[in-house]
C-alpha positions in Angstrom: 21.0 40.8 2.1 20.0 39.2 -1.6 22.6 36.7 -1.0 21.3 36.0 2.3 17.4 35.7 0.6 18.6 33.4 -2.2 20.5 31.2 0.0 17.5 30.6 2.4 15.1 30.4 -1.2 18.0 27.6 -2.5 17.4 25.6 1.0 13.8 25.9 1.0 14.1 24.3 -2.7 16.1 21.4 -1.5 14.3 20.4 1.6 10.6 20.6 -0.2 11.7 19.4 -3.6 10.6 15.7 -3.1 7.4 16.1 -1.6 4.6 16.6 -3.4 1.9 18.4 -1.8 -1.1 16.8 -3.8 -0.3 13.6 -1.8 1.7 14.8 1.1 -1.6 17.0 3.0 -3.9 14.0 2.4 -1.2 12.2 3.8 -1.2 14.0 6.6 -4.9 14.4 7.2 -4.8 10.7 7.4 -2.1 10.5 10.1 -3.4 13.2 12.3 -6.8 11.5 12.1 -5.8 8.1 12.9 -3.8 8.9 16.1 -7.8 10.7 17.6 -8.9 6.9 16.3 -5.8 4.7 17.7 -6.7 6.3 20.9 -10.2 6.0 21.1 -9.6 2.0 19.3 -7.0 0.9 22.1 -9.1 1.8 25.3 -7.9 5.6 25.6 -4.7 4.7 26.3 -1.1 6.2 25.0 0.6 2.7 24.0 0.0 2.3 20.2 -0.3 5.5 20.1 3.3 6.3 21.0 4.6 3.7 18.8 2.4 4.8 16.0 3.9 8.6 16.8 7.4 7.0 16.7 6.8 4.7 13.0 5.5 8.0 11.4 8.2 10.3 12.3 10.9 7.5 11.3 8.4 7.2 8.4 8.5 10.8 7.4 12.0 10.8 7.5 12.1 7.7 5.6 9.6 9.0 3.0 11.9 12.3 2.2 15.5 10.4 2.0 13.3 8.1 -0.7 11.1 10.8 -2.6 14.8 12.4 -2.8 16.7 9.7 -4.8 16.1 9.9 -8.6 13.6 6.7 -10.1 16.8 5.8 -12.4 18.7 5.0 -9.2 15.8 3.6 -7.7 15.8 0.9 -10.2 19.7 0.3 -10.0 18.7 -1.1 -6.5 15.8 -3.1 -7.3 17.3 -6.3 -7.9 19.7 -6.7 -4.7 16.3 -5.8 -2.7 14.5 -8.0 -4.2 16.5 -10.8 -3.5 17.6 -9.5 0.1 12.8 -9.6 0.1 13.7 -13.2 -0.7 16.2 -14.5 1.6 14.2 -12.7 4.4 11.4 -14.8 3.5 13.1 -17.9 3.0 13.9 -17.0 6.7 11.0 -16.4 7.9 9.9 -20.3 6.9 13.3 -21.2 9.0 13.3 -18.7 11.6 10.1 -16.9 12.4 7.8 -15.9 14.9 4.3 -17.6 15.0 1.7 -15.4 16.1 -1.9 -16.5 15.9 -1.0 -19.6 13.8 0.8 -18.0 11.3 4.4 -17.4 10.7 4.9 -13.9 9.3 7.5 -12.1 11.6 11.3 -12.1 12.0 12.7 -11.4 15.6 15.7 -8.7 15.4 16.2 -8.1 18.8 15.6 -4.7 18.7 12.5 -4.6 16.9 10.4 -7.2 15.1 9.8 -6.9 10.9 7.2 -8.3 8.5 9.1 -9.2 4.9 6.1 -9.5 3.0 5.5 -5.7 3.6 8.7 -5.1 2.4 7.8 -7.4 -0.7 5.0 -4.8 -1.5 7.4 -2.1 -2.9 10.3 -4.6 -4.1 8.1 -7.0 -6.2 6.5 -3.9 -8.4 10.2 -2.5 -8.6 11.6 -5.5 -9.8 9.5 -6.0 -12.2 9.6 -2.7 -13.3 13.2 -2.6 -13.6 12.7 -5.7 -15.8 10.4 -4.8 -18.2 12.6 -1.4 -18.9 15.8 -3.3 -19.2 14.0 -5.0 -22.5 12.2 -1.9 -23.3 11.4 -1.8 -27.2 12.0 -5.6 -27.7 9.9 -7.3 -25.4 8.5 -11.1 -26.3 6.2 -13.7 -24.9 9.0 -15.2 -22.7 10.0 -11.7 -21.1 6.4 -11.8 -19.7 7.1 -16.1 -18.4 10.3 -14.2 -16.8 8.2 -11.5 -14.8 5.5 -14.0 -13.8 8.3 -16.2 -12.4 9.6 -13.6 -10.5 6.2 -12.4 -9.2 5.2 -16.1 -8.2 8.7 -16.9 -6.0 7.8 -14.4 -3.5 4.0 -14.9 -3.6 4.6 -18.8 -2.9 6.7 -18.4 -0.1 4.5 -15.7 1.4 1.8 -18.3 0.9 3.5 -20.7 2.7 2.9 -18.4 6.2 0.2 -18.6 5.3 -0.8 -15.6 4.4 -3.4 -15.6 1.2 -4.2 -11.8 1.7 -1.0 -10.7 1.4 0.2 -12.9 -1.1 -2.6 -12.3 -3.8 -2.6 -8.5 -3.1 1.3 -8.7 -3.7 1.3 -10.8 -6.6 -1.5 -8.3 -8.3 1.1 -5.5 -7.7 3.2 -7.0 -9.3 0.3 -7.9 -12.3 0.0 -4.4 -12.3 3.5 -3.7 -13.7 2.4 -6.7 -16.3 -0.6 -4.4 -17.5 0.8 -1.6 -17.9 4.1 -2.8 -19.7 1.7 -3.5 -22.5 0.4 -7.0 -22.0 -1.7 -7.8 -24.8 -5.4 -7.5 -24.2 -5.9 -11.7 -25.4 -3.2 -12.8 -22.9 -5.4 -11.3 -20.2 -8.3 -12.5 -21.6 -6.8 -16.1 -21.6 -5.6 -15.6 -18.2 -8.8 -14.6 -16.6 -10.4 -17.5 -18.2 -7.6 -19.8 -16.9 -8.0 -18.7 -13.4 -12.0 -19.2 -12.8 -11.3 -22.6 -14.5 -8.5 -23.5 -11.8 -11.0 -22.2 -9.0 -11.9 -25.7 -7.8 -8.3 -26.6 -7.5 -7.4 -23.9 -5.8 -10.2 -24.4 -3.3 -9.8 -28.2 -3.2 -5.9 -28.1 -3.0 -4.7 -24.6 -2.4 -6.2 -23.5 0.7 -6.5 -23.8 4.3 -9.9 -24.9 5.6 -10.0 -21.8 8.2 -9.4 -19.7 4.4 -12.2 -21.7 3.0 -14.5 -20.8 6.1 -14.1 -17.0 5.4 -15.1 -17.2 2.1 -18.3 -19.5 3.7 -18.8 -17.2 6.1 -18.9 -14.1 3.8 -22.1 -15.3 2.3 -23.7 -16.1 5.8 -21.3 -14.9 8.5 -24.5 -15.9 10.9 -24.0 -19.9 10.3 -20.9 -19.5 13.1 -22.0 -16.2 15.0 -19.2 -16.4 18.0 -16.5 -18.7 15.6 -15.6 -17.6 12.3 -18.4 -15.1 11.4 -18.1 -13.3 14.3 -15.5 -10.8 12.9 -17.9 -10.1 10.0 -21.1 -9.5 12.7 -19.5 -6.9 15.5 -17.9 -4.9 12.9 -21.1 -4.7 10.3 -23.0 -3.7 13.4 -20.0 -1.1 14.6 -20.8 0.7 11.1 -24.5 0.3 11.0 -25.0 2.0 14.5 -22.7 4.8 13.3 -25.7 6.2 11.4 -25.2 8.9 8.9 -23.4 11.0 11.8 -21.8 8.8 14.4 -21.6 8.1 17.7 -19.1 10.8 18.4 -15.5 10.7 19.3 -15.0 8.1 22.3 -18.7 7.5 22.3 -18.4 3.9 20.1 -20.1 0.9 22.5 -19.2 -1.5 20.4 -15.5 -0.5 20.5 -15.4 0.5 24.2 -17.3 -2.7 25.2 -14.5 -4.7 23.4 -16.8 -6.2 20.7 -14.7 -5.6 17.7 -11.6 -7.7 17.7 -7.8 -6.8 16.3 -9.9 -3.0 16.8 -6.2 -1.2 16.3 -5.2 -3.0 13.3 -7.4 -5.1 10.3 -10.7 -4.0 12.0 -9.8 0.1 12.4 -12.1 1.2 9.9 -15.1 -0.3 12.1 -14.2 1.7 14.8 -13.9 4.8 12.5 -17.5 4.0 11.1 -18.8 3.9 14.7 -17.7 6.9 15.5 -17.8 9.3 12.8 -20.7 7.6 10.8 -21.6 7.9 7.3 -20.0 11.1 6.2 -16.5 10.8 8.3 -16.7 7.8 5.5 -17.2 9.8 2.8 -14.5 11.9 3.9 -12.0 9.3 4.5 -13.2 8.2 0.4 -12.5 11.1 -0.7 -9.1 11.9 0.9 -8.4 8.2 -0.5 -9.6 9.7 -3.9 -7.2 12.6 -4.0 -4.4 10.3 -3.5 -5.3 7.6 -6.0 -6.3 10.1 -8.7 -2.8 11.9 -8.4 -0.8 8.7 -8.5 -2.3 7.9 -11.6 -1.9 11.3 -13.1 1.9 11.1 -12.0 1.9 7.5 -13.7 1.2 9.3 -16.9 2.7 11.7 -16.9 6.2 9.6 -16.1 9.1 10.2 -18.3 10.4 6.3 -18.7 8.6 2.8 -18.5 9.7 2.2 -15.4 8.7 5.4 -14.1 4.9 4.9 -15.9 4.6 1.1 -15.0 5.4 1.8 -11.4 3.6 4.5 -10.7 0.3 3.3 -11.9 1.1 -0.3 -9.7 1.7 1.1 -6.9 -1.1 3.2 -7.5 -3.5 0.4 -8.1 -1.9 -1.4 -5.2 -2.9 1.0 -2.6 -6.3 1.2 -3.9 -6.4 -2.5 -3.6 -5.0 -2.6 0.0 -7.9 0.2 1.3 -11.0 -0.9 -0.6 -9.8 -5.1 0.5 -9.7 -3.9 4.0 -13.0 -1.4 3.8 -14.6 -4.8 1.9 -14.0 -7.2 4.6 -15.1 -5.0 7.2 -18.1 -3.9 5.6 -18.9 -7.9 5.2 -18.5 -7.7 1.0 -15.4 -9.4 0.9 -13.8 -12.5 3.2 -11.8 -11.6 5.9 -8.2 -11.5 5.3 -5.1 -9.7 7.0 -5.1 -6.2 5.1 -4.3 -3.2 7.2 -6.5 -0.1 6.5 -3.7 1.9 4.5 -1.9 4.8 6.8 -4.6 4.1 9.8 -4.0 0.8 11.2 -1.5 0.3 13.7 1.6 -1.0 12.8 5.0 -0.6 12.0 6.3 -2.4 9.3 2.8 -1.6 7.3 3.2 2.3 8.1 6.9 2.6 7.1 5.9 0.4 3.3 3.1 2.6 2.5 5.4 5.8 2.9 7.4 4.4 1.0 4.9 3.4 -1.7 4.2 7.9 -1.6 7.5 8.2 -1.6 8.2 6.7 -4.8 5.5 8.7 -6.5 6.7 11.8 -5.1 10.0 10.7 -6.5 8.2 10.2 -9.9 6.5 13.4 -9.7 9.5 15.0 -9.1 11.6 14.0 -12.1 8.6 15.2 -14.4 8.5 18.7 -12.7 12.7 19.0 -13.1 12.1 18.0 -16.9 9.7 20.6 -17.5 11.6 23.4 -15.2 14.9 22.6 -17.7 12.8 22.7 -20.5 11.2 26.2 -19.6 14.9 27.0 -19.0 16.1 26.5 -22.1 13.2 27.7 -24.0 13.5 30.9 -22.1 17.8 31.2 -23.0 16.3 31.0 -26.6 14.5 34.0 -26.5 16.7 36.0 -25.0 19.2 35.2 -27.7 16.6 35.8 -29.8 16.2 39.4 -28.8 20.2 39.9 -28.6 20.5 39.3 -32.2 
């Protein structure tokens, strides 16, 4: 009977190991809530909403085999992925599908992939990996090396084009640069060097439908059924939430097909409708558990590539929910930044799992540290009290 007990304790060890429960449960409350919101966003019907099921449970799945593997042997595999990120890319200029003007997606066959989602967790790894390869010795030029290898993917991901993605990728990836110790008067420099550069980089480095967003986000009524329309519908989709909502099902503005792309970049408008005010507070403060622990698991990490990767990826999924909660809300420009672990879509669903994946992976190795090093403490005494 003990051995029975023990063996069934043992299994129960293996299987929840990995997950960390301070980031799995909000996790969860997220996914349960979208799929009430996917279904009220797409019409009330059972389309996304079967799909969505179908990305989460691959996504689960995906999220334990990760959480499992050890960070040291995460970063052994950094490099081939991020050059496989790369190739995919490359292919995506040759190969891809257009959709809406821009060229994003490769064509399997079977299913259809996004490699700039997959760039999200490969850039910050690679980088990562980097920086601890030269751990203890690192000069100016290590720092030129990781901003080369942070700009390849952001250029051809620019290329799409796709300047959401590609400047929410390339400040993961800035991330790692931060915390690796970049000195304080390099980012000063840097900062300075960039709002100097901002007229080149409007009069030569974008699109003129990029440069209408940022137009429109100061008066979004100048084009009220062109480009600022987006901005409108959505900002009145929240106001006319109210402090309570509209109720579950009960959003006009969703239901009378106001709010466009309602399943995917514009969710959160939807959610405002209908659960008002404090179903945003809510949805903060379930986004607040899981930012606050990633950063607590960040220091707490055993290695710099455990630390620096951590807090990125951290910081990069704050960035991907408060860009998407800016642009709806009419604060920032609209660009193509799914609402993280509520917007519909594959490819985005199964990269942010991973990105909790790879914190619970980090949490993990901290927790086995400390349980050995109770362990041995506790053989110590009780050689203590045999002698």
């Amino acid at each position: 009977m003990n051995e029975t007990v023990g063996m069934w304790a043992k299994i129960k060890r293996t299987v929840s190991a990995p997950i960390d429960p301070w980031l799995f449960f909000p996790m969860l409350a997220i996914y349960v809530m979208s799929l009430f919101l996917l279904y009220s966003a797409d019409g009330q019907d059972f389309g996304q909403l079967e799909h969505k099921t179908l990305h989460t449970v691959v996504g689960f799945a995906l999220l334990w085999f990760v959480a499992s593997f050890k960070p040291r042997d995460a970063a052994k595999v950094a490099l081939p992925m991020y050059l496989i990120g790369v190739l995919l890319l490359v292919a995506v200029e040759v190969a891809g599908v257009t959709v809406n003007g821009s060229t994003r997606w490769l064509e399997l066959g079977f299913t259809r992939i996004q490699p700039s989602e997959i760039m999200k967790i490969v850039l910050p790894m690679t980088v990562a990996w980097y920086f601890q390869r030269h751990e203890g010795r690192l000069k100016w030029f290590h720092y030129v090396i990781a901003m080369l290898l942070i700009l390849i993917p952001v250029a051809l991901i620019l290329k799409q084009p796709d300047l959401g993605t590609a400047v929410l990728i390339m400040a993961s990836g800035i991330f790692i640069v931060f915390f690796a110790g970049l000195p304080w008067k390099v980012i000063f420099a840097a900062i300075i060097a960039f709002v100097a550069a901002l007229p080149l980089l409007w009069n030569y480095g974008m699109h003129d439908y990029q440069k209408t967003r940022v137009l429109t986000l100061f008066d979004p009524t100048q084009d009220p059924l062109g480009a600022g329309y987006h901005i409108i519908q959505s900002m009145i989709a929240i106001g006319s939430g109210g402090v309570w909502g509209k109720g579950w099902l009960n959003g006009t503005q969703t239901h009378l097909d106001y709010i466009p792309e309602s399943t995917t970049d514009f969710i959160f408008a939807v959610y405002g409708e209908e659960f008002g005010l404090i179903g945003n507070i809510l949805l903060l403060l379930v986004y607040l558990v899981i930012l606050t622990r990633g950063l607590l698991i960040a220091a707490k990490a055993q290695s710099l590539y455990s630390r620096t990767l951590a807090g990125a990826l951290t910081m990069t999924f704050f960035c991907y929910a408060f860009v998407n909660m800016g642009m709806v809300s009419g604060i920032l420009p609209v660009v193509g930044v799914p609402l993280p672990l509520v917007s519909y879509g594959g490819t985005a669903t199964l990269s942010i799992m991973t990105v909790l994946a790879l914190l619970m992976g980090i949490s993990s190795e901290h927790k086995t540290k400390r349980r050995y090093e109770f362990n041995d403490k506790a053989d110590v005494n009780v050689s203590t009290k045999n002698q």
